[in-house]
PAMARVEX-216367 format. One record per residue (C-alpha): residue number from 1; x, y, z. Coordinates in steps of 0.2 Angstrom, whole numbers, plus 5000, padded with zeros to 4 digits. Each point is the difference from the previous one (the first is absolute). Example, Ala and Ser with C-alpha at 12.3 -4.5 7.8 and 13.67 -1.06 7.14 Angstrom:
REM residues 2
SITE   i east north   up
SITE   1 5062  4978 5039
SITE   2 5006  5017 4997
END
This chain:
REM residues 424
SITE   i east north   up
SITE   1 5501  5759 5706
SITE   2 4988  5012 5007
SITE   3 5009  5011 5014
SITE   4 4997  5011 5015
SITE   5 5014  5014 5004
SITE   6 4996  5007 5018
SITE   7 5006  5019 5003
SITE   8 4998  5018 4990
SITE   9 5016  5005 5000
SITE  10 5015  5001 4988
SITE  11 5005  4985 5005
SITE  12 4986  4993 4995
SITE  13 4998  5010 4985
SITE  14 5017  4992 4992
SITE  15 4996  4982 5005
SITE  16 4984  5003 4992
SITE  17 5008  5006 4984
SITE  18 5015  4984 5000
SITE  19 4985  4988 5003
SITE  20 4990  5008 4986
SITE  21 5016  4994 4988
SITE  22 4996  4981 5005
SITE  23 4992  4989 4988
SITE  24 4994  4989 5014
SITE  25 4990  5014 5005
SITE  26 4982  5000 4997
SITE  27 4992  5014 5010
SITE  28 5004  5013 5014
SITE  29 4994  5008 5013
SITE  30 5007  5011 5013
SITE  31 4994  5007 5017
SITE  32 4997  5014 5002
SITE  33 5012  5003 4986
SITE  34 5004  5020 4993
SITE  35 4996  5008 4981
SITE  36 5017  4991 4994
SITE  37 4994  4982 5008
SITE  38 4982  5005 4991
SITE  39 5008  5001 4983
SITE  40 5008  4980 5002
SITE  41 4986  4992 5008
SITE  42 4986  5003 5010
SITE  43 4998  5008 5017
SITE  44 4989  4994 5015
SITE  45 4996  5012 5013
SITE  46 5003  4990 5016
SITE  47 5010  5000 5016
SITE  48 5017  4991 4999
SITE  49 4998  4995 5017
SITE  50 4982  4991 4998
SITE  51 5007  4983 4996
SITE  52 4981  4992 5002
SITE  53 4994  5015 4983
SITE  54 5018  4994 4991
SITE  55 4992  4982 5003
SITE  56 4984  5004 4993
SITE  57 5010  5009 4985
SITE  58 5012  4986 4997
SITE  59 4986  4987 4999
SITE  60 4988  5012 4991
SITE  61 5016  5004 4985
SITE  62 5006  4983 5000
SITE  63 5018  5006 5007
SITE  64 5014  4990 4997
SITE  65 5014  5009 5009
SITE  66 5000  5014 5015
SITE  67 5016  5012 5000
SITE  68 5002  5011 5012
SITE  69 5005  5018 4999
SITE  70 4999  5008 5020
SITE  71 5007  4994 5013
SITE  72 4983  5001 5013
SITE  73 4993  4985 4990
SITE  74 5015  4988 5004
SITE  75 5001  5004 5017
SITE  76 4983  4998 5005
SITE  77 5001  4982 4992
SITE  78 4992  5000 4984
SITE  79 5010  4987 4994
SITE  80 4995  4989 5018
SITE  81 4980  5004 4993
SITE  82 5004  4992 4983
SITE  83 5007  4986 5004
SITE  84 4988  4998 5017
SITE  85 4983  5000 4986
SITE  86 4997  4986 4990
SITE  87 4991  5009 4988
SITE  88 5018  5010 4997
SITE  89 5011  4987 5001
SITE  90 5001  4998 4982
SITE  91 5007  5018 4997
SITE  92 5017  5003 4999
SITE  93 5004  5016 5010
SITE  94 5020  5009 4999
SITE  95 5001  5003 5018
SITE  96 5008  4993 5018
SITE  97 4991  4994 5013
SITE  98 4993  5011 5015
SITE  99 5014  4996 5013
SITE 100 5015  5001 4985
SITE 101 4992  5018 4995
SITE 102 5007  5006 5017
SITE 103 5016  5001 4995
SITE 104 4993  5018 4994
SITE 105 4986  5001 5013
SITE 106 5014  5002 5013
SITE 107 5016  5006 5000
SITE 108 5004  4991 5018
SITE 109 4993  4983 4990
SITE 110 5010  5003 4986
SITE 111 5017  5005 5010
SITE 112 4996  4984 5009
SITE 113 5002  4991 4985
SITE 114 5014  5010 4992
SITE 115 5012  4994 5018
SITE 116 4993  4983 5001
SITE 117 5005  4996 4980
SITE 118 5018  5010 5002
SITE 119 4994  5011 4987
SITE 120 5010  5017 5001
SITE 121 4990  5016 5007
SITE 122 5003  5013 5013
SITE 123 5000  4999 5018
SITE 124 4982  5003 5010
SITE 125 4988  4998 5013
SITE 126 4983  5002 5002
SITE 127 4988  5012 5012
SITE 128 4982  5003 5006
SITE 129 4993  5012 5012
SITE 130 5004  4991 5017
SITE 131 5018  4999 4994
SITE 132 5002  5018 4994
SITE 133 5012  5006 5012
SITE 134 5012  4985 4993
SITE 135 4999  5005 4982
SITE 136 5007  5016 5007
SITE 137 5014  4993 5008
SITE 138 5002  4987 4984
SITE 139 5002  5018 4989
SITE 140 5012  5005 5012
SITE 141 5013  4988 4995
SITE 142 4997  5001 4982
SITE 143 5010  5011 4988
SITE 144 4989  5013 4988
SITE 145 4992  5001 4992
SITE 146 4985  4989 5008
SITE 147 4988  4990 4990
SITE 148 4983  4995 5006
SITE 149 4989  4990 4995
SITE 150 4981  4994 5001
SITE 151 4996  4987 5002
SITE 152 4985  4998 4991
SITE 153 4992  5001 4982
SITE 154 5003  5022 4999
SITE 155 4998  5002 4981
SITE 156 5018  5004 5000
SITE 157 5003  5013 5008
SITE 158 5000  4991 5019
SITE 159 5020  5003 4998
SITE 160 5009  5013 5007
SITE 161 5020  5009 5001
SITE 162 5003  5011 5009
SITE 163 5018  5008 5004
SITE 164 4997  5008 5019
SITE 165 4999  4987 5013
SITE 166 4987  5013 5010
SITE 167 4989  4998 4986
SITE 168 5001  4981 4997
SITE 169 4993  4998 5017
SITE 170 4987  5012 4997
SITE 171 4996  4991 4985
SITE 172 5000  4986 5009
SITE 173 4987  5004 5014
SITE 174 4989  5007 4983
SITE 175 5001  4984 4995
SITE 176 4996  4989 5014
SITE 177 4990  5014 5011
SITE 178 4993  5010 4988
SITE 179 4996  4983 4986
SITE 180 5006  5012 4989
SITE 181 4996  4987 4986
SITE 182 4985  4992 5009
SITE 183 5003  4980 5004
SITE 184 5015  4999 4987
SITE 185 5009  5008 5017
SITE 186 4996  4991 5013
SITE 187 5018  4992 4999
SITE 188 5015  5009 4994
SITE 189 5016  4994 4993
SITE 190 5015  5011 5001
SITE 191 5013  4996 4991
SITE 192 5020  5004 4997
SITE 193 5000  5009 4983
SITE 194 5010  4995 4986
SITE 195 5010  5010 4988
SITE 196 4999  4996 4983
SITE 197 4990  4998 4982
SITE 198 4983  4991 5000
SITE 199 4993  4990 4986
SITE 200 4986  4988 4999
SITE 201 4999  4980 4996
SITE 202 4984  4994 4996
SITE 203 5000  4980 5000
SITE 204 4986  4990 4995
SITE 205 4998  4982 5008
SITE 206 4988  4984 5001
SITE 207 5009  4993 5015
SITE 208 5010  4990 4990
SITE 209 5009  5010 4989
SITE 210 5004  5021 4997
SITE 211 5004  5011 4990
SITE 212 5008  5017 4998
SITE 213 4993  5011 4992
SITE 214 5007  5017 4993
SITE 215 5009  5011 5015
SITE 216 4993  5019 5000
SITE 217 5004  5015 5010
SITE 218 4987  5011 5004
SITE 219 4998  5017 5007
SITE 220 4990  5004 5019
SITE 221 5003  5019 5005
SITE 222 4988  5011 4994
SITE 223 5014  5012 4992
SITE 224 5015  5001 4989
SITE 225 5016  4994 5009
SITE 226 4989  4988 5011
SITE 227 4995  5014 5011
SITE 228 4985  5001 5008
SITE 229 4982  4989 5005
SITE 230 5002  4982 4996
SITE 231 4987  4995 4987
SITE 232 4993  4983 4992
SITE 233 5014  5004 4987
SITE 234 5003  5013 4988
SITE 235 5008  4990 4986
SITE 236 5012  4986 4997
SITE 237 5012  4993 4988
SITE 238 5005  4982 4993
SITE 239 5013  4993 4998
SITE 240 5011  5004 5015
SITE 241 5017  5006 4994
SITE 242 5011  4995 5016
SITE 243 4994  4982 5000
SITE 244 5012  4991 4992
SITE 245 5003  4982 4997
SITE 246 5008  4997 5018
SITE 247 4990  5013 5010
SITE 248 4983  4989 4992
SITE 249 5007  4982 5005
SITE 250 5004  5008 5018
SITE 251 4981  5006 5000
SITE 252 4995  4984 4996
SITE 253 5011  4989 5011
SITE 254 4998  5010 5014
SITE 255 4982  5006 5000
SITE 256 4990  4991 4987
SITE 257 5004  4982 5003
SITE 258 4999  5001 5019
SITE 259 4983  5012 4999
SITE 260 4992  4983 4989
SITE 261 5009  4989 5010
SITE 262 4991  5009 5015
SITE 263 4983  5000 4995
SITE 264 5003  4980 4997
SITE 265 5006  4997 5018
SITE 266 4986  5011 5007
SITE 267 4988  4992 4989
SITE 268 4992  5016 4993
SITE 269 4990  4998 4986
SITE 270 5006  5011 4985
SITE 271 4995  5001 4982
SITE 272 5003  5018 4995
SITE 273 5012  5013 5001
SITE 274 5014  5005 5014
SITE 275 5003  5019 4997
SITE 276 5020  5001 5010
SITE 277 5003  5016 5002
SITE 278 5018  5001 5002
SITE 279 5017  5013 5004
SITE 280 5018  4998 4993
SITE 281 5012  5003 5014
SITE 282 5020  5001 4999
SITE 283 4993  4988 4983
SITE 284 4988  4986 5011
SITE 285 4982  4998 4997
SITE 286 4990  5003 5016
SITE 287 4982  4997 5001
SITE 288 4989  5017 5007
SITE 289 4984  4992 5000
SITE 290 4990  4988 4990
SITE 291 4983  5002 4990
SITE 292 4989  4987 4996
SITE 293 4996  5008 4983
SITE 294 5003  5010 4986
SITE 295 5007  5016 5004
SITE 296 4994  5017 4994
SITE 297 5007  5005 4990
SITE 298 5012  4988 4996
SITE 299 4989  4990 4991
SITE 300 4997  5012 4988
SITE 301 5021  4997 4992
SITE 302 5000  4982 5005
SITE 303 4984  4995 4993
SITE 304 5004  5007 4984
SITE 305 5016  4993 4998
SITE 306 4996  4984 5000
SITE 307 4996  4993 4982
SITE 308 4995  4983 5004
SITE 309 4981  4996 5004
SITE 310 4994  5009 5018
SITE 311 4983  4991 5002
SITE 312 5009  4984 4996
SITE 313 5014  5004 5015
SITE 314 4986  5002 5010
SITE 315 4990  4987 4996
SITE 316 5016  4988 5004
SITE 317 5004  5009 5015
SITE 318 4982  4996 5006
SITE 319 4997  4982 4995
SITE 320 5021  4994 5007
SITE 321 5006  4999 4983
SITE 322 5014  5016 5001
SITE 323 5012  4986 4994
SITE 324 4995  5000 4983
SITE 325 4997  5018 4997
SITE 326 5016  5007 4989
SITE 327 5001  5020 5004
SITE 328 5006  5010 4987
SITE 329 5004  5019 5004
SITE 330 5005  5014 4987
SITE 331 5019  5008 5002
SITE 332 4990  5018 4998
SITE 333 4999  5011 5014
SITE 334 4984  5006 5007
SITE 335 4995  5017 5009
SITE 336 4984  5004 5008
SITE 337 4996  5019 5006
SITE 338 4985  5001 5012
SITE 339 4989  5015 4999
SITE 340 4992  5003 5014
SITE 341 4986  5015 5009
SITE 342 5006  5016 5006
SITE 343 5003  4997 5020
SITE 344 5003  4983 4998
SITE 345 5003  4989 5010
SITE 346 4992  5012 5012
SITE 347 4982  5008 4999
SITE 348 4994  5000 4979
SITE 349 4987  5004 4991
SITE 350 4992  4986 4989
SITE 351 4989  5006 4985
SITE 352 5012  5009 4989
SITE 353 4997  4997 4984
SITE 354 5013  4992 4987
SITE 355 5005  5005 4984
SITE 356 5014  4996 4985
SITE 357 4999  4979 5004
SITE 358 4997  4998 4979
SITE 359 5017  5010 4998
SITE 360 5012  4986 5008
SITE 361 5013  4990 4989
SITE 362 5013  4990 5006
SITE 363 4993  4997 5016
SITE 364 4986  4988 5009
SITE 365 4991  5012 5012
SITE 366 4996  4991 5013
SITE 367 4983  5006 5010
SITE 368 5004  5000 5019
SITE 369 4987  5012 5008
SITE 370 4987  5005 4986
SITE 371 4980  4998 4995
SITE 372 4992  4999 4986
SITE 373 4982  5011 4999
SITE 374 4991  5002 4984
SITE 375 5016  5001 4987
SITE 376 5008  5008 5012
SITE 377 5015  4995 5013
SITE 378 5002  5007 5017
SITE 379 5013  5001 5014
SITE 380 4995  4988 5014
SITE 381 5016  4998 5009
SITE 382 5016  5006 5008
SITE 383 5010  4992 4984
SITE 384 4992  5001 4984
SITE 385 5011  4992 4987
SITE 386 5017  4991 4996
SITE 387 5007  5004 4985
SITE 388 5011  4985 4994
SITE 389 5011  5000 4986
SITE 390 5014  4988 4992
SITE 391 5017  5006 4993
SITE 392 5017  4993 4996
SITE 393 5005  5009 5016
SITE 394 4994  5009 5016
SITE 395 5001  5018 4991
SITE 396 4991  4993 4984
SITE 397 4987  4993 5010
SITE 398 4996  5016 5013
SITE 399 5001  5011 4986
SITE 400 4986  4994 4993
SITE 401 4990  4998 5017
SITE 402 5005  5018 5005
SITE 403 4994  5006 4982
SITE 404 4983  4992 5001
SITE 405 4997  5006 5019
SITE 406 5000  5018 4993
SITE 407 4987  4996 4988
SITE 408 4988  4991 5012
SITE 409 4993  5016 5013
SITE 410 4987  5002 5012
SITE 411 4998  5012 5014
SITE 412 5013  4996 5014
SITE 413 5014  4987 4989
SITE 414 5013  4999 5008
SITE 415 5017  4988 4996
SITE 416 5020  4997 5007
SITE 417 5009  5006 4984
SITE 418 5017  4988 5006
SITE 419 4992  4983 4998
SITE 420 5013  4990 4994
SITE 421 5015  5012 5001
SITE 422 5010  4992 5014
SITE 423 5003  4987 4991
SITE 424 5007  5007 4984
END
């Protein structure tokens, strides 16, 4: 199979690198890729958005299957332009259809959803500009702290906590007034905050059939302790410890089963991934939000974990034939560590050389935000690496991480040093 992995990220990096493990796999390319995809497969310069240059590349390399990394791709239906071209029809593609991708493109879609299927998830409404004085009387009655939301595609970081009320209204009036992050907050959702523990599902589906894959936790505030700017992510850890045999089978009765059955009633077109992201409260699964693909940087311990042939899940998932696809997953625990550029994830500097990649053991150095240039590999993003490794346990695994993160350096790394330590 020749194959075509859109994105340049981590992510994209470590399905790149299970792929590459398939012996139905006969070439790859990634776009744009990063120096780690370059070493797997080959990397095309073009914009991920420019379905009608990914035809001409499909066509040109004889692609038999699309997977998508980003989310902007799904949303702005390249799915729909696929299955719309004759010329494409033929290629598989792992990915929902344009209208079943809102379930991430809005958070007021998705909540919609989420009530309509009975799925568990916390109380809300939504807000624009012309109902702004409402959305300050709808914080009114809420406990803190206050959780807003926009409602748009924001890169992850459109959510916001806050603990005084006068702020949340003055975060709200950025927001809306101000378009603090551009068209992504036109609406708002505020929403009644939850206490607990979150961990994220990812389940693959044709339609038809699902699976679950391996549960992670990962790790959004910028500092130790989850203090802090949120971030895309600044590590993660599979398996999750506090799922256990009747916490999973309450997940799957009460979330995953109804979020398929939804998408069947609603007759949205999915072949790809549902990224849950999900909170234990008082020991009940709650849904916080959905994605409609691999998370960052989840993937980099779930991927890894599974020992049964990625490309051919894909490929399954794509062509409707998930029923016949046996997953395997190892019992080992994976840890990933994400270095990432001085400042992130506010103002960085890109450029910065990196040295000490051909000292790692023990590890799979995922490339995130990095170039390459001559023989040499640049910074060229807020996070630069995740550093995953396998142990018999959680302290096996993030010792090894946390030993090769100190032999990787460029000007600027910077890394939590307590990935991983809540749950021991």
């Amino acid at each position: 199979m020749n194959v075509l992995i859109l994105g340049s990220g981590g992510r994209e990096h470590a399905i790149a690198h299970k792929i590459t493990q398939s012996d139905l796999l006969h070439q790859l390319f990634v776009a744009p890729g990063n120096a780690g995809t370059a070493q797997l497969g080959t990397n095309l310069n073009l914009d991920i958005n420019d379905f009608d240059a990914i035809k001409e590349i499909c066509l040109k390399n004889n692609i038999d299957l699309v997977v998508i990394g980003p989310e902007d791709p799904l949303v702005n239906g390249i799915y729909d332009y696929f299955k719309a071209d004759e010329s494409l029809k033929k290629i598989h593609i792992f990915a929902p259809s344009k209208e079943a991708a809102q379930l991430e493109g809005s958070k007021e879609y998705a909540k919609e959803f989420l009530i309509k299927n009975n799925i568990p998830t916390a109380k809300y409404k939504s807000f624009d500009i012309e109902t702004l004085q409402q959305g300050y009387k709808f914080l009114d009655t809420l406990n803190p702290p206050y959780v807003l939301k926009a409602d748009g595609l924001a890169a992850g970081k459109g959510v916001v906590i806050l603990t005084n009320l006068k702020e949340a209204k003055k975060e709200l009036s950025d927001m809306l007034t101000n378009k603090k992050f551009g068209k992504a907050s036109n609406k708002v959702v505020i929403e009644e905050f939850l206490d607990g523990i979150e961990l994220s599902c990812f389940v693959v589906t044709d339609g038809e059939s699902y699976k679950i894959l391996p549960f992670a936790k990962d790790y959004k505030r910028i500092l130790d302790g989850d203090k802090g700017l949120n971030t895309g992510g600044m590590g993660s850890v599979s398996p999750v410890p506090f799922v256990d045999e009747v916490f999973y089978n309450k997940i799957k009765e009460t979330i995953v089963k109804p979020t398929i059955k939804g998408l069947k009633k609603n007759n949205l077109t999915y072949k790809g991934v549902i990224f849950i992201g999900l909170i234990k409260v008082n020991n009940n699964p709650f849904v916080i939000e959905y994605n409609v693909r691999f998370g960052d940087p989840e993937t980099e311990v779930v991927l890894p974990r599974i020992t049964s042939d990625v490309l051919e899940l894909f490929q399954k998932v794509a062509s409707s034939n998930l029923k016949e696809y046996n997953l395997k997953i190892t019992k080992e625990t994976a840890l990933t560590l994400m270095l990432v550029s001085g400042g992130y994830p506010e103002k960085y500097e890109k450029g910065k050389e990196i040295k000490g990649l051909n000292n790692i053991t023990d590890s799979i150095v995922f490339h995130s935000g990095t170039k390459k240039d001559g023989d040499k590999i640049y910074t060229n993003g807020g996070r630069v690496f995740a550093i995953t490794s396998f142990g018999n346990s959680i302290q096996e695994a993030r010792t090894k991480s946390y030993k090769n993160a100190e032999k990787i350096d460029f000007e600027g790394k910077f890394y939590r040093k307590d990935i991983g330590l809540d749950l021991i």
